[in-house]
Each structure stands twice: as C-alpha cells, then as structure tokens.
N, C-alpha and C positions, 0 to 999 in steps of 0.2 A: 376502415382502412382507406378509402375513399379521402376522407379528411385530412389522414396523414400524409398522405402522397398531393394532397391541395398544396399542403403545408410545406412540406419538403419541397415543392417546388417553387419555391420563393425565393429559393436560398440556391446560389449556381453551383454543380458538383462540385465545383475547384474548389472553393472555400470549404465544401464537406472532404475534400481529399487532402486539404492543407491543412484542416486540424486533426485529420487521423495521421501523417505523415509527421506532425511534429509529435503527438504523442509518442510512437515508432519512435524515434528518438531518444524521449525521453526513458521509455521501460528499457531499449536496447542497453543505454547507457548505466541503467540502476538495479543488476543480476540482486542486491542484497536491500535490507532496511538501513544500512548505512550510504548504500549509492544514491539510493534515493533521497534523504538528506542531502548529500551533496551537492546533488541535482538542486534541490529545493535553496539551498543556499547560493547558490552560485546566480539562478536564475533570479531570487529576491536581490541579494546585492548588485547585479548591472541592471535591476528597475528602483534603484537608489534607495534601498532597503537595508537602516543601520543595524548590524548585529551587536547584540548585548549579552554582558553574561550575568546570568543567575545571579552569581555569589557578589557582585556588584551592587552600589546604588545607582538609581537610574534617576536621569531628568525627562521626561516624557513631556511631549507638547504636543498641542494641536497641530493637523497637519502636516502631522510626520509619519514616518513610514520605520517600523524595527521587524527583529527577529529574534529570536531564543533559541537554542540547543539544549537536548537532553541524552545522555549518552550515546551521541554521533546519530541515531537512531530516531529520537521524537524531535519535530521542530512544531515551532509557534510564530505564528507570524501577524503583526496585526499593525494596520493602519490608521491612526486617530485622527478622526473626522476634523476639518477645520472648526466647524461648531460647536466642539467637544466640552463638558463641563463633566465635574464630578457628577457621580451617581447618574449619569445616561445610559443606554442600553450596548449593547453588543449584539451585531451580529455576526455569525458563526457558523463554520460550515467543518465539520471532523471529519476526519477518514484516516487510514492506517496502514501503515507504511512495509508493513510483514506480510508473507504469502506463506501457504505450507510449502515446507521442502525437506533437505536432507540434512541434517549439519553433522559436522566432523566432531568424534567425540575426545574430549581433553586427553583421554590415549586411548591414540586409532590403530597404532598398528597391530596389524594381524596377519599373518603368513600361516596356509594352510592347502594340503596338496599341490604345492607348488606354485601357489599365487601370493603374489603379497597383495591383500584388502583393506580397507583404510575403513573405520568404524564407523558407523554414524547412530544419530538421535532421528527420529522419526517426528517434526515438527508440526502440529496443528493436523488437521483430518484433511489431511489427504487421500485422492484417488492413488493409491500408492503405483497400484499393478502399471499404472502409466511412467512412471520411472522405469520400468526395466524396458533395454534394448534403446536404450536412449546414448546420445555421445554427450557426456556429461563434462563439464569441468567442477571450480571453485572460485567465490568469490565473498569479498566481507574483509574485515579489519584484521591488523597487526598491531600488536605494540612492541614497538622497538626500542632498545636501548643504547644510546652512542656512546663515546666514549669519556663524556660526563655525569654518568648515569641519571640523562635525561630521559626518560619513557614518550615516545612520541605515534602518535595517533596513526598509522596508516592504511588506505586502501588497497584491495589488489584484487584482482578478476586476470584468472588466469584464460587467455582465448585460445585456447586449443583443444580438442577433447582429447581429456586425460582418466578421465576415470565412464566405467560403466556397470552395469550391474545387469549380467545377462540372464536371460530364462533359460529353464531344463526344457531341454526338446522335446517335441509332444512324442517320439519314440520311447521317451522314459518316463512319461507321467500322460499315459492318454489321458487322462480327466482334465485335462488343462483348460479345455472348450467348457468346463461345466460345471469344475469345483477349485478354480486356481486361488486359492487363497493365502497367497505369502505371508511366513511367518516373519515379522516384520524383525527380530533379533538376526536369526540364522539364515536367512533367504534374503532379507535386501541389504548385501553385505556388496559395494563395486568394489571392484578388482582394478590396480594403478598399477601392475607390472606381474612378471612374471621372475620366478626365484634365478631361473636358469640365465634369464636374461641378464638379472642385474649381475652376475658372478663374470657374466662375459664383458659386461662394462667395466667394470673393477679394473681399476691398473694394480699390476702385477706385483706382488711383496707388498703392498700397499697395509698398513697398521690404521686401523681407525680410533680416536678418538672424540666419542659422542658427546654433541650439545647436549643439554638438557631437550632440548626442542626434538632431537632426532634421537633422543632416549624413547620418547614418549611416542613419535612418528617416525615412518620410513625417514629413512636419510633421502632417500630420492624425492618424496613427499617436499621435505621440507629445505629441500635445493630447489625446486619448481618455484618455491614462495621469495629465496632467496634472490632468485633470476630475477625475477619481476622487481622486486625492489630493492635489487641491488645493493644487499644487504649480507653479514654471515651469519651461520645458523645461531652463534653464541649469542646475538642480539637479540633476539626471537624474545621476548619475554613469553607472550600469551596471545592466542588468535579466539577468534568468532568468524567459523566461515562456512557456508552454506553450501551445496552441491547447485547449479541451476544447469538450464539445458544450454549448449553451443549454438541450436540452430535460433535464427535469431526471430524476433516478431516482422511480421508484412504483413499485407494488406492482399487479398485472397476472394476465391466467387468467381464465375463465369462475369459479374458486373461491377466486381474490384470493388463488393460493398462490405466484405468481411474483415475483420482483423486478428487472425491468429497469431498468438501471442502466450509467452507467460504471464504470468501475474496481473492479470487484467482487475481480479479481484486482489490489492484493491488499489491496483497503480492507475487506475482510471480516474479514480476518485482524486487521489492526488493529483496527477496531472492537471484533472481539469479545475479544481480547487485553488490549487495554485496561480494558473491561467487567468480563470475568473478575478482575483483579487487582484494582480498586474492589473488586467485591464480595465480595470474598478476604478484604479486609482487615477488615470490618463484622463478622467471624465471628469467634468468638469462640476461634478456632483461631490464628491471628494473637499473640497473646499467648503461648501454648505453641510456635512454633514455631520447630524449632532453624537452619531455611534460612534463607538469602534467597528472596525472591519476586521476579522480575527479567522485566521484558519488554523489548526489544531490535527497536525497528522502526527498519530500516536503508536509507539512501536505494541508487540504483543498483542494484539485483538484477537489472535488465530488461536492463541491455549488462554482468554479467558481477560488479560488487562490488567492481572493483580500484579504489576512490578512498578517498581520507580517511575520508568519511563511509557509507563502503562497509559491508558485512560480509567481505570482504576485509582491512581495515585492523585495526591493533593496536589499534582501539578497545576491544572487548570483553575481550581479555585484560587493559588496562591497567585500566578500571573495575573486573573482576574481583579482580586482583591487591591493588591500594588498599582492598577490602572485605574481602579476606580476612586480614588481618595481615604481617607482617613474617614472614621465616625461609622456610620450606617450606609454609606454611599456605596457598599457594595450589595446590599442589602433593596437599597433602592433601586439598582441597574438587574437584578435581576427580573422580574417582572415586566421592565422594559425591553429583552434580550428572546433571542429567537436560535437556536441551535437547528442545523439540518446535519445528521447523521449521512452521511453519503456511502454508501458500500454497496456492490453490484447485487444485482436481482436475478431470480431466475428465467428465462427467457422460457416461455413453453417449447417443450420438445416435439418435435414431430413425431419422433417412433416411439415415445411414452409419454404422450399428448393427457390419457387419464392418469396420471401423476398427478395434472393441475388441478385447481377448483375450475370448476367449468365456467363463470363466470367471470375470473379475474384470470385469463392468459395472456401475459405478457409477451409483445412482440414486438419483431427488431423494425427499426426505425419509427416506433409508436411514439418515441417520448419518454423520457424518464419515469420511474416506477413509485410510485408511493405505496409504503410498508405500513400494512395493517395487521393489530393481532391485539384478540382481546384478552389473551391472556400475559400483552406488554415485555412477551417478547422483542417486540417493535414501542415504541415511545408515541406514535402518532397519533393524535386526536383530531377530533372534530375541526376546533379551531386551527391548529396548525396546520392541518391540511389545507384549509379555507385561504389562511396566511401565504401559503407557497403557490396555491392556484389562482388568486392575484398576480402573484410576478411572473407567475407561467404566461398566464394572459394577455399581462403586459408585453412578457419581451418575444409573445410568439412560439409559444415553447408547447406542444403539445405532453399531457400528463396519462401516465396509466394506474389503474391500481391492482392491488394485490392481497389477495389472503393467503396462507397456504390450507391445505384441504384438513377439516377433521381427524380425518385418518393418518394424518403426517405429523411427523416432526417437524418445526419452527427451528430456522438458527436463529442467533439474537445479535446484537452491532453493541458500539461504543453507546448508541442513543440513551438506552435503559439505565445505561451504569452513570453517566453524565446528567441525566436529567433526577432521578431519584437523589444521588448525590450533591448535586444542587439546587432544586426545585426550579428548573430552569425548561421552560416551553421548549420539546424536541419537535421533530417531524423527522420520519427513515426516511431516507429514496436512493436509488443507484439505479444503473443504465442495465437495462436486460444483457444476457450472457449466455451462453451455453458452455457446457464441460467445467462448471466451476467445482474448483482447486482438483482439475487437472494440471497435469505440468504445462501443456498447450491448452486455452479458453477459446473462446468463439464471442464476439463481438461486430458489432456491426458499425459501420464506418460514420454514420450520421449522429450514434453516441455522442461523441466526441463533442463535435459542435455543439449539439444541442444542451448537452449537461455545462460545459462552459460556458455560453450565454445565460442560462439559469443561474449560476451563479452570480455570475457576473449583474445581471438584474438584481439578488437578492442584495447584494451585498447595495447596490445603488439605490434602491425604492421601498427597500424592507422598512424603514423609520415612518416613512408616509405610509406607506401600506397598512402598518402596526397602528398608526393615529386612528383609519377608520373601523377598525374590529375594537370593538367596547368591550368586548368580552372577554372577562379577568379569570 
C-alpha cells in the first residue's frame, strides 16, 4: 500500500477529481446501451472522428480517424497509424456497453388490485432485491414513424420517477431479514399508476380509441414517451427500453474518493477506453504509428454476446479483415495485434474479506486489476500480462492481480469469446469495484485516471513494447 500511495502522489487530486467528474457525466448522460453509443459517437466526432457505415465501401488511409455503428448499441472505433501498411497489427481495447437491469416487456400492461404495473424481462444477473424501493424511471430507443412512413431511430430517458417496485412490509413477511427471495415473474412487477387515479384523470364522456402502442401498453405509459418526444402514440412503431435508477452517480466518502453510481460495470471501461484513444491520437505518436488503434464496445456481454451486435458475432473479424487489406494480410496482423478485454474487477470486501483468494485482494486505488484463471475463464497469459506491465511501467500505472478462490465461481468477459474466435493475444483487466451489478456500484475516484492513462499508453507504446517480447 505504501507504494500505491508513493504513486498516487504524483499525480495532484484535481486531475484525480477531474477525471472522475467527467466520467459522472458521461454514465449520468447514458441510463441505456444506446446512450452510451451516443455518448461514444458524439465525443468521437468533435475529436475529428469520421463515422462510416457498414453497408458502404470505404476508402481508409493512414492517419485518419473513423467510426462504425451496430444496432445504435455496439460501436467501433479505430484510428490508423500514420505508418500504417497492410497486414500490421491492431491494438485493442473491448468493453461492453449493457449493465443488468429491467426492461419493458413488448406487452407490459397489467393492472391488478387496483394498480396498473408495467411488465418487465429481468436482464443479465442482477443483484435484483436492490431494485425494490428504488424511484425508478425509463430510458432507450423508439422507432418512430412520420408521416412518410419513414421509421426513425429515437432516444428518450424519461427524468422523473415514474415507476417503482415496492417491498411487502416486514409485518407481513417477517422472514424478509433472512429468506427474502423475490420471485422475479410475480414480485418484481413496478407499479406506474393507480386504477382510481387514472379514472379521475379521464375527462369526462371521453371515448378512447387505442394505438397499437397503448393496445400493448398503458395509454399513460405510452403518453410519458409521447411527451418526451413529442410525438403521437400512432407513430410508436416499437421501443427497447430499460428501467434505470433517478438518483444520479457522485462522487461520495468522508475523502470524496468514492464514486457511487450505476453501471460502473461496464461504463467505466468505456468511458475510460474511449478517453484513452482521444488522447492517443493528440500525441504526436499517432503519426509514426505502424497499428491500428481500435476500441470495440460491444452490446450483450451481461446474457452471454451470442447476438449480432454481440462480441460473439463476426462483427470484429469482418471490420478487422476490411482494414487489413486483401490476400493473407489479415492473417498476418493477427500475431502482430494485442487485445485488452477491460471489464471491472472485484474489489475485496471488508465484511466478506474470505470470499477472496488471500493472496490476490484487490484494492481501491491499487491499480488496475489483471484477470487470471486457468480454467480461461479469463484470456490472460504469461506473455500478455508481461505485455501490459511494460506500459503499466511506462506510463506510471501501478498493476494488481487476481484469481478467484477454488471454491468460487469465475465470471468470464468478451476476452475468451474474442480471442479463441480469432486466435488473437488477450489480456482481462478492469478497475476494482464493490456492489457489482448492483443498481448502485462502489468505485473509487483514482480508477478513473489511472485506467485512462493505461490505455492511453497502450494504444501509444504497445508496437515498440510488442518488438521487445520475442515470444510467439
């Protein structure tokens, strides 16, 4: 600890406070895996970042700067080295743009004892029991239809709390302290209005006839979406939209070194992925460099990556294959290319401290976490590790590592699915955490910076670094 705090004092709090504050920002503004996109796009193109589309040909040159989209949801982003030739390497940093949560089911409505309840799917492995008693809203995409039966893409996060999903009072279920285990159908069902209420709202003689959209959904439901985008219910084609919480992410601690927040897992990873490769490019390294610089935030990683827009999907081999040239040239940049799987870590617990392996507990402001597991749950190896604690070295970045214990379950990242799929050198790592895929996480404020300049290094030193490791 001694050393980390050497470390950390090199670096003045305001720059540790200034990149956990624009993070704050960033996850405030991206409740879904389409805001976050958003986010991701908007910030690539004012750092002169041309978007492309798939179904296009593209002219690609040396140092330039593009972007890709995949169902609003996965973006790709990659920078070509001014010294770019066919068949040269890629460096690479994934991460994944979804968190567990709640989502709206394609018909939600339900009205029962007097409540009208809005349906939902139970997404990825959530701490569920942390949703109830929470002031919830909605947020994620519409597609809308105008009056030239054009379908057009829209966002909405509705900022009010409008829905919640209360618990039974420990008077009617004393076991709640000791056996509360919500049945995730019939029990986490949030309540958006009451029956009585909406019949007092009604204006008077009032005859309804239903969109399809509020065939399916409360009519008040789908006036809330209306509001926001100004829109009538008839246009509604179809949504994807998530429950997230109101209250928002800050920075927290008697020493304002915490950051509670949603979605830390794995908007961190993005954030600082993103981050890192901007400021990649501003250097004057960028110009000489013989890689690509590539980031890869992929929607789905929480139930597994097997979709389109997955890291499962032939997404990244086919971008890859298109940048590397024609013949064998994609063939030859693999071998030359280095993936870092970024998705958050677990931080050792204080009050269930034997949860950990006693020799790899991970702590806040140690340093990025490097993911080990021999049964490849995790992608890291010997050399790749060696690979990243080179740039750790370099750019000042103190590194931790990790097993999880025998007696535990392993979760697993995008690394294993990417790297077996393309025989392509991984390494895991992510920023330690507490409460993950709670609705609220626990992070510490010097994350932030510190996983950003790691990147940021890799993406700048990784080609030289990769010259002195011989090992194939």
């Amino acid at each position: 600890m001694a050393s980390t705090v050497s470390t950390l004092k090199t670096v003045p709090k305001a720059t540790l406070q200034g990149a956990a504050e624009s993070f704050l920002h960033f996850v405030n503004s991206a409740p879904s895996p389409y805001h976050v996109v958003a986010e991701c796009r908007k910030s690539l193109s004012d750092a002169g970042f041309v978007e492309l589309k798939e179904r296009d040909s593209w002219n690609i040159k040396p140092f330039q700067k593009y972007f890709v989209t995949r169902n609003q949801s996965s973006i790709v982003a990659f920078a070509v080295g001014g010294q770019y030739k066919p068949g040269n390497g890629f460096s690479i940093v994934g991460a994944h743009t979804d968190s567990p949560c709640l989502k709206v089911k394609p018909n939600s409505k339900k009205t029962k004892s007097g409540y009208l309840s809005v349906g939902v799917e139970c997404y990825g492995g959530g701490i569920w029991h942390t949703w109830f008693d929470r002031d919830l809203t909605i947020a994620g995409r519409v597609l809308l239809k105008d009056e030239n039966n054009h379908i057009t893409h829209r966002l909405v996060h509705v900022k009010k709390p409008i829905l919640r999903v209360p618990n039974i009072a420990i008077h009617l279920f004393r076991e709640h302290n000791t056996k509360f285990a919500p049945n995730k159908e019939t029990e986490m069902v949030p309540i958006i209005a009451t029956t009585a209420q909406q019949e007092l709202e009604k204006p008077a003689g009032t005859t309804e006839t239903l969109s399809q959209a509020e065939i399916k959904h409360h009519p008040l439901f789908v006036k809330l979406l209306c509001d926001e985008l100004e829109c009538k219910p008839e246009q509604i084609m179809d949504f994807e939209l998530c429950l997230t919480d109101t209250q928002p992410a800050t920075i927290g601690g008697a020493l304002d070194e915490f950051i509670f927040s949603p979605r830390l897992d794995n908007q961190v990873n993005c954030f600082c992925a993103l981050t890192g490769l901007i400021q990649s490019c501003k250097d004057g390294s960028f110009e000489i460099d013989p890689n690509v610089r590539m980031m890869l935030l992929f929607d789905n990683e929480e139930v597994g990556s097997e979709s389109a827009q997955g890291a499962g999907s032939s997404l990244t081999e086919w971008l890859m294959r298109r940048l590397a040239g024609e013949g064998n040239k994609f063939e030859e940049a693999i071998p030359k290319s280095l993936l870092i799987s970024a998705d958050q870590a677990h931080a050792v617990h204080p009050n269930y401290a034997d949860k950990h392996e006693d020799n790899h507990k991970a702590a806040m402001h140690a340093g990025p976490v490097l993911k080990f597991n021999s049964n490849q749950r995790y992608a890291t190896t010997a050399v790749t590790a060696t690979l990243i604690r080179m740039v750790a070295e370099k750019a000042n970045v103190p590194l931790q590592d990790i097993v999880v214990r025998n007696d535990s379950p392993c979760g697993s990242t995008i690394g294993p699915i990417l790297s077996a799929k393309l025989g392509l050198r991984t390494v895991d790592l992510g920023s330690p955490q507490l409460s993950m895929h709670s609705i609220r996480e626990v992070c510490c404020t010097t994350s932030i910076y510190q996983l950003t300049q790691l990147f940021k290094a890799f993406y700048i030193d990784f080609p030289a670094i990769d010259a002195q490791v011989t090992v194939d």
